[in-house]
C-alpha positions, 0 to 999 in steps of 0.5 A: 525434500527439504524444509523452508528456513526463514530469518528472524528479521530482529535477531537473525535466528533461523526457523523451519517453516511449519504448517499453521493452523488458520489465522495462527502466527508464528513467532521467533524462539529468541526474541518474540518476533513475528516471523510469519501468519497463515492467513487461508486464501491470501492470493485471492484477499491479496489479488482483490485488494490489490486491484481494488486499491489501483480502482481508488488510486484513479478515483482519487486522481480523477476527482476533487479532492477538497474545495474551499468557498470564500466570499462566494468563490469555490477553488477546487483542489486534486490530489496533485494540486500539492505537489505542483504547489509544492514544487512552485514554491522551491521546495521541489524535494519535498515535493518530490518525496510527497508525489512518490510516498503518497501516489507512485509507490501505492501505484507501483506497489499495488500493480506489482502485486496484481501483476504477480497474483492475478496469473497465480492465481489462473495457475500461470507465471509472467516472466520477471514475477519474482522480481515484481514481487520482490519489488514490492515488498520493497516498497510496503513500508515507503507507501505513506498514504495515512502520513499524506492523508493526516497532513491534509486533515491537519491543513483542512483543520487550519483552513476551516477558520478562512474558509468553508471546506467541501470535502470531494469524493476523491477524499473519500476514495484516499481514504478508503485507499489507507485502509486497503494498503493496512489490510494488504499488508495484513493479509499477504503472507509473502512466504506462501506467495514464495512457496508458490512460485517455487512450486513452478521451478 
């Protein structure tokens, strides 16, 4: 049988994957990098992750986002709200990039891993798992749900001088949501999910 290699991702020197102990890493023999982390039951912590992250998606779709008063008027705003702003006010290619970074790639990313996991884990295979998951680890870095979510903390704090700011329960759902993509990425461990469906070939 013959071992896994993996490439440094910095330098390209090859590795043989070994064993780890628990919540152990290991890191490249050149250059320090890390290549790898055993984290136990990554299907499991991933799988749950991820479906709670698509849970908060549609909360933070359905719900308010923030609602201002002035002068005894209240505007309620959702999560697209700025999009549509965006693209009304000729700028439809920033508008574009926030729809996709802040609500379609966390959508698409966090539905490609229930797809892949969620049979992983019942000990079946969809057709195409390789490719979904492949898809996703494509999208892990343009998921930008913190940049999204500092620029709106950065407008809330401009427009708290005009107008009394109402936080909805969507934001608090978004933001929930940066926090389970952070600890998605921390505890997938990709090469275990590889090993995995290798077992099925």
């Amino acid at each position: 049988m013959t071992q896994t290699l993996i490439a440094c991702h910095e330098c390209d020197l090859l590795h043989r994957v070994q064993p780890l102990p628990k919540k152990s890493k290991a890191r490249c023999r050149r250059c320090g990098a890390l290549l790898y982390v055993h984290f136990p039951k990554t299907i499991d912590r991933s799988l749950a992750l991820a479906i709670t992250g698509l849970v908060l998606l549609v909360i933070a779709n359905i719900y308010p986002f923030l609602s201002l008063e002035s002068q005894g008027t209240v505007l309620e705003t959702t999560l697209i709200t700025g999009t549509i702003i965006l693209s009304q006010q000729s700028m439809a290619g920033v508008a574009i990039l926030v729809l996709l970074t802040s609500m379609l790639i966390p959508c698409i990313l966090l539905g490609a891993l229930v797809y892949v996991l969620w049979p992983m884990k019942l000990g079946h295979r969809l057709p195409a798992n390789r490719r979904a998951f492949r898809l996703a680890l494509t999208l892990r870095p343009w998921s930008m749900t913190e940049i999204f979510l500092l620029g709106i903390l950065v407008s809330v704090v401009k427009l708290s001088k005009m107008a009394t700011i109402i936080p909805g329960t969507a934001l608090f759902s978004f933001l929930a949501l940066v926090f389970v993509l952070a600890a998605v990425n921390t505890f997938l461990v990709p090469i275990t999910i590889w090993e995995k469906m290798d077992e099925w070939r």
